[in-house]
Every structure is written in C-alpha cells, then in structure tokens.
C-alpha positions as CSV (number, residue, x, y, z in Angstrom):
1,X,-74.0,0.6,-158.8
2,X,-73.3,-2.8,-157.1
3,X,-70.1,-4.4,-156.7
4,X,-69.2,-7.6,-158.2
5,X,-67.4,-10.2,-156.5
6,X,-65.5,-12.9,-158.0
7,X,-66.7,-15.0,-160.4
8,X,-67.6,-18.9,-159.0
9,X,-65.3,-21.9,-159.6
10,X,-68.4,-23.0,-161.4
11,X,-69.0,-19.9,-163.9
12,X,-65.3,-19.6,-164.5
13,X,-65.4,-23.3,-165.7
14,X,-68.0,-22.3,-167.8
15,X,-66.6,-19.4,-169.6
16,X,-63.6,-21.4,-170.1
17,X,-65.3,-24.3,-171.9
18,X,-66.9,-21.6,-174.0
19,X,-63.8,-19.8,-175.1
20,X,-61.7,-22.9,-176.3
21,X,-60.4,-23.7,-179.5
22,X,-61.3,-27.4,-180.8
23,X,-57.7,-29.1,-180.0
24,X,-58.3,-27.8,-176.4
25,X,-61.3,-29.5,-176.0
26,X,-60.3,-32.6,-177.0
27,X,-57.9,-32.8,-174.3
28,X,-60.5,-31.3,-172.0
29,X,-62.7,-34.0,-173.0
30,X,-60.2,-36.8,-171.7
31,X,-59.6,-35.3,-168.3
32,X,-61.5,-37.1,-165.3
33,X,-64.9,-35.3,-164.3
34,X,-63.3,-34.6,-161.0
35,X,-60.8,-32.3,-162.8
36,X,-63.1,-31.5,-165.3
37,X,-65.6,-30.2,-162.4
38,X,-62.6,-28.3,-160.0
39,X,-61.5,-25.1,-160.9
40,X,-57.9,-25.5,-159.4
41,X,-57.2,-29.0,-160.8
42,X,-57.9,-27.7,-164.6
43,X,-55.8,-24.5,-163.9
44,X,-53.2,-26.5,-162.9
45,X,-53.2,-29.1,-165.8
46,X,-53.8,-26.9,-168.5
47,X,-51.3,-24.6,-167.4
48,X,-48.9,-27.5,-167.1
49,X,-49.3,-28.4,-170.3
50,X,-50.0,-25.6,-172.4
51,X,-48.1,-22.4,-170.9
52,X,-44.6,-22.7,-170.8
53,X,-42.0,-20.1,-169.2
54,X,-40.9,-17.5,-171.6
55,X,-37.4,-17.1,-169.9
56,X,-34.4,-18.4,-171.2
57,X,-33.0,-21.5,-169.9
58,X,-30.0,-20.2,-168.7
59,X,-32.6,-17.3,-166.8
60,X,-34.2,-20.7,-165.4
61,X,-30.9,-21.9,-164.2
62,X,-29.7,-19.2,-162.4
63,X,-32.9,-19.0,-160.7
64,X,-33.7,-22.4,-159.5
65,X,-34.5,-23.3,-156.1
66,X,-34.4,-26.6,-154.0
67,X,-38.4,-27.5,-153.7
68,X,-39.2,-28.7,-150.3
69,X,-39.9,-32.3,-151.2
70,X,-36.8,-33.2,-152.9
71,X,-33.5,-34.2,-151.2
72,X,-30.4,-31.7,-152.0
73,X,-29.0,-34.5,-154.2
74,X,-32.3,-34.6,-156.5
75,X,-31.9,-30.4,-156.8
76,X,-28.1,-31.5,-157.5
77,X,-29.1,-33.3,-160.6
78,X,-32.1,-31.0,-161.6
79,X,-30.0,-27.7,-161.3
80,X,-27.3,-29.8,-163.7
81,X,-29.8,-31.1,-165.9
82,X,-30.9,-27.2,-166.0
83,X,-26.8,-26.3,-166.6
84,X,-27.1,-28.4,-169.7
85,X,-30.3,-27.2,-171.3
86,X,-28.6,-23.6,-170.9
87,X,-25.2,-24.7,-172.1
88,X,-23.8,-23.9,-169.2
89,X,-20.6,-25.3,-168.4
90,X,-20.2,-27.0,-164.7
C-alpha cells in the first residue's frame, strides 16, 4: 500500500471547479486568473463570502479581539458596532 500525500494546489483547484453549483461559478468566473489559479487566494475569497460564522452575535462579541493592524480606538468602535448587532447594552 502506498501513502498518499496531500493533494496539489493545482488538483484541489480542480476538484473544486468540478463540484460547484452554477451560481458558484459565476462568481468563480469573475475572479482574476491570479486568484482563480492560487489555491489560498480562492479559499480565502470564497470563504469570505460564502461561509459565515454560525455563532450568535452576542457569542461574537464576547469573543472579539483587537487584530494587530488596527489601533485600540478602531477595536473601540468594532467591539461596539459588535455590542449593537448583539443588543447588548454599553
């Protein structure tokens, strides 16, 4: 018996393309070759757009964190923004 190793950026692509609905490749169609043609960069923007969190929003809000780009008063106004989605008062 051989092992297998993990599929290729270029195989997974592949299979993916195979496997989706109609809508899906419409928006596939649009992307830029370079995203089209990089496994990472089509994870990332399908994901983005298509799978959303299943938690609640208060569940998001009491587990946000401060990114390492943003300034604490950016998280200030996210985390609140987040308050209000959950109906939290602050």
């Amino acid at each position: 018996m051989t092992a297998q190793g993990p599929w290729p950026d270029k195989m997974k692509i592949r299979q993916f393309r195979s496997r989706m609905p109609a809508t899906i490749r419409g928006w596939y169609a649009q992307l830029p070759k370079s995203t089209r043609h990089e496994w990472k960069l089509l994870t990332t923007k399908f994901r983005k757009l298509y799978c959303r969190t299943t938690g609640s929003y208060a569940e998001r809000y009491f587990t946000m964190k401060m990114r390492s780009s943003e300034t604490a008063l950016q998280f200030f106004y996210r985390l609140n923004a987040a308050a209000v989605k959950a109906e939290i008062p602050f």
